[in-house]
C-alpha positions as CSV (number, residue, x, y, z in Angstrom):
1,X,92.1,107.2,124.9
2,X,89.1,105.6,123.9
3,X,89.5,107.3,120.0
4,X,92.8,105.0,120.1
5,X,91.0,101.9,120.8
6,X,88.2,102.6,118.2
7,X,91.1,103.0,115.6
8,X,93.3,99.9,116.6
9,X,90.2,97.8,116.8
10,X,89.3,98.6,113.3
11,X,92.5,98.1,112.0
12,X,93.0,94.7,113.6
13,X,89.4,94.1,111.6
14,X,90.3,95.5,108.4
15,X,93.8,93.0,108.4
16,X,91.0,90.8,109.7
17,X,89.1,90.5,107.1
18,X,92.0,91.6,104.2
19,X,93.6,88.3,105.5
20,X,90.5,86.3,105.1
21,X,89.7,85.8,108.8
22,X,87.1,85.3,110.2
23,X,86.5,86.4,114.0
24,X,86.1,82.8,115.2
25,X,89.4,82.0,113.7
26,X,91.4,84.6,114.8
27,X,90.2,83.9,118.8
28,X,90.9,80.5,118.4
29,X,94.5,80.7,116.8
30,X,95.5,83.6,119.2
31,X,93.8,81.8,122.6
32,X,91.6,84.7,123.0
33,X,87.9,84.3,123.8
34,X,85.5,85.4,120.1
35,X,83.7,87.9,122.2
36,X,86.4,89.8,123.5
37,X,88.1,89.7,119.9
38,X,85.2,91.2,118.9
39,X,85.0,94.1,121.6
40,X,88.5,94.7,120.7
41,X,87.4,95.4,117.0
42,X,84.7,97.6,118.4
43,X,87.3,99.6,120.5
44,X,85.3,98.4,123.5
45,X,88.5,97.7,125.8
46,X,91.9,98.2,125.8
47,X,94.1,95.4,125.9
48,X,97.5,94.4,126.8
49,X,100.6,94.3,124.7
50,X,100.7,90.5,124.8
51,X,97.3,90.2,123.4
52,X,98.4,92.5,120.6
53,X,101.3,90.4,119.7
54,X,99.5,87.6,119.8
55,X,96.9,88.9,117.2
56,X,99.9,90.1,114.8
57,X,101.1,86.8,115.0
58,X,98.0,85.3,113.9
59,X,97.7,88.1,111.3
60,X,101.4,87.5,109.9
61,X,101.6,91.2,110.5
62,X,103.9,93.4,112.3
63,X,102.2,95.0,115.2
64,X,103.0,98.8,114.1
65,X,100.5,97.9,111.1
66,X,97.7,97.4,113.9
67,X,98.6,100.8,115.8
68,X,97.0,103.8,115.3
């Protein structure tokens, strides 16, 4: 399981930073505190389906481009 966080958290960094966002940005658009965005990139925890949307949203992507 934890493999699966490791890989969506670097894709949500790689459309991160592909979309020009920066870390501080993206928490603050998607209402989620910069730390945890950042453990999230670091596969550090696994989140819930609504925090995923909300991070596609900010992203402009569709959330099966953030899965593994």
């Amino acid at each position: 399981m934890k493999d699966l966080a490791k890989k969506f958290g670097h894709n949500v960094r790689a459309m991160r930073k592909d979309k020009g966002i920066s870390q501080d940005a993206l928490a603050l658009t998607a209402d989620i505190d910069r730390s945890y965005i950042g453990r999230i990139e670091r596969g550090e925890v696994n989140i819930t389906l609504e925090k995923v949307y909300q991070i596609a949203s900010v992203l402009s992507c569709d959330v099966k481009e953030l899965l593994p």
